[in-house]
C-alpha positions in Angstrom: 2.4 -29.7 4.0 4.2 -30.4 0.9 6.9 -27.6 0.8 6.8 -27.3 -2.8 3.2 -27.0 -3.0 2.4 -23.3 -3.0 1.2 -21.2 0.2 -1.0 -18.1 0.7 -0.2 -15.6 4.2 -2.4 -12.7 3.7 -0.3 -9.9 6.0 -1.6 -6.5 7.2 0.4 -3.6 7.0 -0.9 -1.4 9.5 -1.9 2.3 8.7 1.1 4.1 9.3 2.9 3.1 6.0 6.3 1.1 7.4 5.6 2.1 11.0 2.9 -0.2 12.3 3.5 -3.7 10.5 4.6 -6.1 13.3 8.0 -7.8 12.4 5.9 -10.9 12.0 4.2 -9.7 8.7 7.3 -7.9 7.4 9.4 -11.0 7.7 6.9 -12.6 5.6 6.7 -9.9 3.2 10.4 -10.7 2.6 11.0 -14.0 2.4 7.9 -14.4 0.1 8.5 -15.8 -2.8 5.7 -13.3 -5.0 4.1 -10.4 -3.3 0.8 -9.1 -4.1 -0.9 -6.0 -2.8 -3.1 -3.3 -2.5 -1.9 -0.1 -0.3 -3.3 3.6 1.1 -1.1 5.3 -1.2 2.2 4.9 -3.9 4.2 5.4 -1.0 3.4 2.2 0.2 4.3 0.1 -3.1 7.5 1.8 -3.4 8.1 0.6 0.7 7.3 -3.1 -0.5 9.6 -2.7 -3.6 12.0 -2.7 -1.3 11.0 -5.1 0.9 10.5 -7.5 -2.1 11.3 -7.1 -5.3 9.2 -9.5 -6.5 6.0 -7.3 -5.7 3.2 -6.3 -7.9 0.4 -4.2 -7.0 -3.3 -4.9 -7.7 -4.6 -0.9 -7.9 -4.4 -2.0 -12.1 -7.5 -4.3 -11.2 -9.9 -1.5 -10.5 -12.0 0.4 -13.6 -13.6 4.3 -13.3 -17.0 2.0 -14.0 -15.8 -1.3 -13.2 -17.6 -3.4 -10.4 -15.7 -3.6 -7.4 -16.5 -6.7 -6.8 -15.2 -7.9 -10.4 -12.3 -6.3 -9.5 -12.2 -7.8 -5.9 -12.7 -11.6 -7.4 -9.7 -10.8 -10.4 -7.3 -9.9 -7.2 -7.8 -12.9 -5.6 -8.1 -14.9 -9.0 -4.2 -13.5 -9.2 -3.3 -14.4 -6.3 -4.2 -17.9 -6.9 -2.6 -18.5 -9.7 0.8 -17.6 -8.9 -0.1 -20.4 -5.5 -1.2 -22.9 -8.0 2.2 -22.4 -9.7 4.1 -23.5 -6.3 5.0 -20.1 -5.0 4.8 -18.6 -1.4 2.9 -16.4 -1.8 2.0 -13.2 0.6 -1.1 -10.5 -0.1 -0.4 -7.6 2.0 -3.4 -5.1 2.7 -3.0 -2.0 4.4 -4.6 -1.6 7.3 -5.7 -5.1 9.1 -6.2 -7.2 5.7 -9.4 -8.6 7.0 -11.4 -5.1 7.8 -13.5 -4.0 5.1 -11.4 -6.1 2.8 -13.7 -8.9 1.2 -10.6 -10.2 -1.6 -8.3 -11.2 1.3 -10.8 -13.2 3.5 -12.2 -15.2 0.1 -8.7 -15.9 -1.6 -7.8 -17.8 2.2 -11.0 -19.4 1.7 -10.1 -20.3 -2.3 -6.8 -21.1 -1.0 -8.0 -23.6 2.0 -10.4 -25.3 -0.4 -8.7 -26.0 -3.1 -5.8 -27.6 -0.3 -3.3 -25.0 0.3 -2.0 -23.6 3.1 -3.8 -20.0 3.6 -3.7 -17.9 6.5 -4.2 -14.4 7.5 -2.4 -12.0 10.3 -3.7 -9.2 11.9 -2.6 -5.5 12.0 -3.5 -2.3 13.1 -6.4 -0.9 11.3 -8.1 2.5 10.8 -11.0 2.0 14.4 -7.9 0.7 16.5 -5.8 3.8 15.7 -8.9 5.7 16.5 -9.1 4.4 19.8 -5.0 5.5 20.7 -5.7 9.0 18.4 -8.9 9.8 20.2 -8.5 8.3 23.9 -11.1 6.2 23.4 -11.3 2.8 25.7 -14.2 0.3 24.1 -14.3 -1.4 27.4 -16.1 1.5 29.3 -19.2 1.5 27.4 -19.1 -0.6 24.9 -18.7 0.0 20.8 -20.9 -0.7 18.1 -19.7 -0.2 14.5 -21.3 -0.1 10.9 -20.6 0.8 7.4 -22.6 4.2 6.8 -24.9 3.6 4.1 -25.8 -0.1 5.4 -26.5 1.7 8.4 -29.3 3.6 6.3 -30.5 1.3 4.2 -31.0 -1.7 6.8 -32.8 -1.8 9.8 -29.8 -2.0 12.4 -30.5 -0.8 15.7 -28.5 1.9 18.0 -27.9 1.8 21.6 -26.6 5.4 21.9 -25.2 4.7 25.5 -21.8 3.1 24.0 -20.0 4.6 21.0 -21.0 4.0 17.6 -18.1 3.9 14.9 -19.8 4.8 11.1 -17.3 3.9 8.5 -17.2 4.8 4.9 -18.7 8.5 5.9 -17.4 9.8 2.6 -19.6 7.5 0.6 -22.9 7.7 2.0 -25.9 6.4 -0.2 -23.1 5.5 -2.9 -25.0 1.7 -4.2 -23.2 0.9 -7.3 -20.2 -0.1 -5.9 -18.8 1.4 -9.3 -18.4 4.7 -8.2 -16.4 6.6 -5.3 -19.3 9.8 -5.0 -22.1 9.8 -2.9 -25.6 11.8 -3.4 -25.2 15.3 -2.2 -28.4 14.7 -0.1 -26.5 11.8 1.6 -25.3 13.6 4.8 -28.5 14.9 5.5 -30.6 11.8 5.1 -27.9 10.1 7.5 -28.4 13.1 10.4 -32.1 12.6 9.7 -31.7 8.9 10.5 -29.5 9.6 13.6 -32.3 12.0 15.1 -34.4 9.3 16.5 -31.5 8.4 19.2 -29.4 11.3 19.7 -30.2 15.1 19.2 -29.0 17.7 16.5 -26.6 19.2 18.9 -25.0 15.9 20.6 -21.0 15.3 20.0 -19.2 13.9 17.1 -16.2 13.4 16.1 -14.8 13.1 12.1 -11.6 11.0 12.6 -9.2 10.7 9.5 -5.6 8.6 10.4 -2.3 9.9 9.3 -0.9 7.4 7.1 2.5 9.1 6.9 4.8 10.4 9.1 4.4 14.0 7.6 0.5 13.8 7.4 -1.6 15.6 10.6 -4.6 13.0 11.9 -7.5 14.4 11.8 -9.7 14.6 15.1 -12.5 16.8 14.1 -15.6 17.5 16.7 -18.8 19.4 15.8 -22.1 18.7 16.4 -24.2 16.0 14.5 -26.6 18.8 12.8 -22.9 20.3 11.0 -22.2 17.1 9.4 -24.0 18.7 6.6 -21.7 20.9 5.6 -18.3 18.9 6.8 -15.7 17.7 4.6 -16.2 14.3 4.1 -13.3 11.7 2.5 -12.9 8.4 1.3 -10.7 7.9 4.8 -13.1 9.6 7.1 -15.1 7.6 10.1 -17.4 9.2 12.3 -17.4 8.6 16.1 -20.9 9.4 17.8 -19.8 9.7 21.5 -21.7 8.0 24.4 -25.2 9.7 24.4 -26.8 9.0 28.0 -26.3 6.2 30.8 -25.8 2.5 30.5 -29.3 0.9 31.6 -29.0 -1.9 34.1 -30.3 -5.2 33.5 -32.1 -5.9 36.4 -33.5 -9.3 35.0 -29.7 -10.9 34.7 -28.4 -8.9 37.8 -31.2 -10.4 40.2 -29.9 -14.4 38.8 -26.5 -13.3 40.5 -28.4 -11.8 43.6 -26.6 -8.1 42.7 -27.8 -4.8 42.6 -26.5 -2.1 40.3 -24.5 -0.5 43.0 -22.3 -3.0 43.5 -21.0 -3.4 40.2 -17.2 -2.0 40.0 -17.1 1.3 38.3 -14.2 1.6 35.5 
């Protein structure tokens, strides 16, 4: 690559603002020649100020009615142009830049087909500090995960065995994508939807993670039937625990001449 040609790394900070970015990603933060970003909190633009002063954040991007997605396509439309222009540039994205973050994952793509140099590094994001918070292993029966309202308005299927991760709890039935409220009948059409696999008593958890040192994380069990009347935020995911036993699969175990007792228990 042409070193004067411009460059895109899309970084992710982590959750914990200044605590979990891997020296990797803050190394690049620094020696970037224009930052660009969107964080949890002011907290976190005032910790890249200092990291960079050429930063700039992309929060001025959103509307109170604006499209997200307009908003999504001007952030990467900004990054672009300052890569056009030559620069090195870096996005940094709290959280792991490429969950539930559609502008960083499309201005690599811009980036890569337009012949630049665009790549994207990992971080610690919101379900991976759930797993360390909670003592959760996604190993021992397995994880599935969906956003909340695509959860009720699609026809995804649960295998309430393994964990099931709902993000975006605190904007169920919300469509518009130009608005951060949900119905007030949202929570209850989601417990509704739940009842055909698990019943109105079985285990949750409401999981919020501290993005500062001096904030608490939130580990909040109840049963499914109180979601109704929980406190539901932007932040929060819900964690449905395991809800009765793995089922073998005799078909597959019989082609490796096994039975089910043999298999190691974790």
């Amino acid at each position: 690559m042409d070193s004067n040609r411009g460059s895109l790394t899309i970084v992710s900070t982590g959750m914990l603002i200044g605590g979990d970015i891997s020296v990797r990603c803050q190394e690049i933060i620094k020696q970037a020649d224009q930052v660009f970003s969107l964080m949890s909190s002011a907290v976190g633009d005032s910790w890249l100020d200092k990291l960079n002063p050429n930063h700039q954040s992309l929060q001025y991007l959103y509307g109170k009615t604006k499209h997200r997605m307009d908003s999504y396509e001007e952030m990467v439309e900004v990054m672009m142009q300052a890569v056009r222009q030559g620069k090195k540039v870096c996005g940094a994205f709290y959280g792991h830049a490429g969950v539930f973050a559609w502008a960083p994952h499309e201005a690599v793509r811009v980036a890569r087909k337009e012949g630049f140099e665009a790549n994207m590094l990992p971080g610690i994001s919101a379900d991976l500090a759930l797993y360390a918070d909670v003592g959760i292993d996604p190993a021992t029966q397995g994880v599935q995960a969906f956003e909340a309202t695509q959860l009720l308005f699609y026809k995804h299927n649960i295998n309430p065995a393994g964990y099931v991760i709902l993000w975006q709890i605190g904007l169920i039935g919300e469509y518009t994508a130009r608005s951060f409220d949900f119905p007030e009948k949202g929570p209850a059409i989601l417990v509704e939807h739940l009842s055909q696999w698990y019943p109105l008593d079985h285990s949750i958890i409401l999981y919020e993670c501290a993005v500062l040192p001096i904030l608490e994380t939130r580990i909040e069990r109840m049963e499914l039937k109180d979601l109704v009347n929980a406190e539901l935020n932007l932040i929060t995911t819900m964690v449905l625990e395991p809800y009765g036993e793995l089922e073998a699969n005799d078909e597959i175990l019989n082609k490796f001449n096994i039975s089910e007792a043999l298999i190691a228990k974790r």
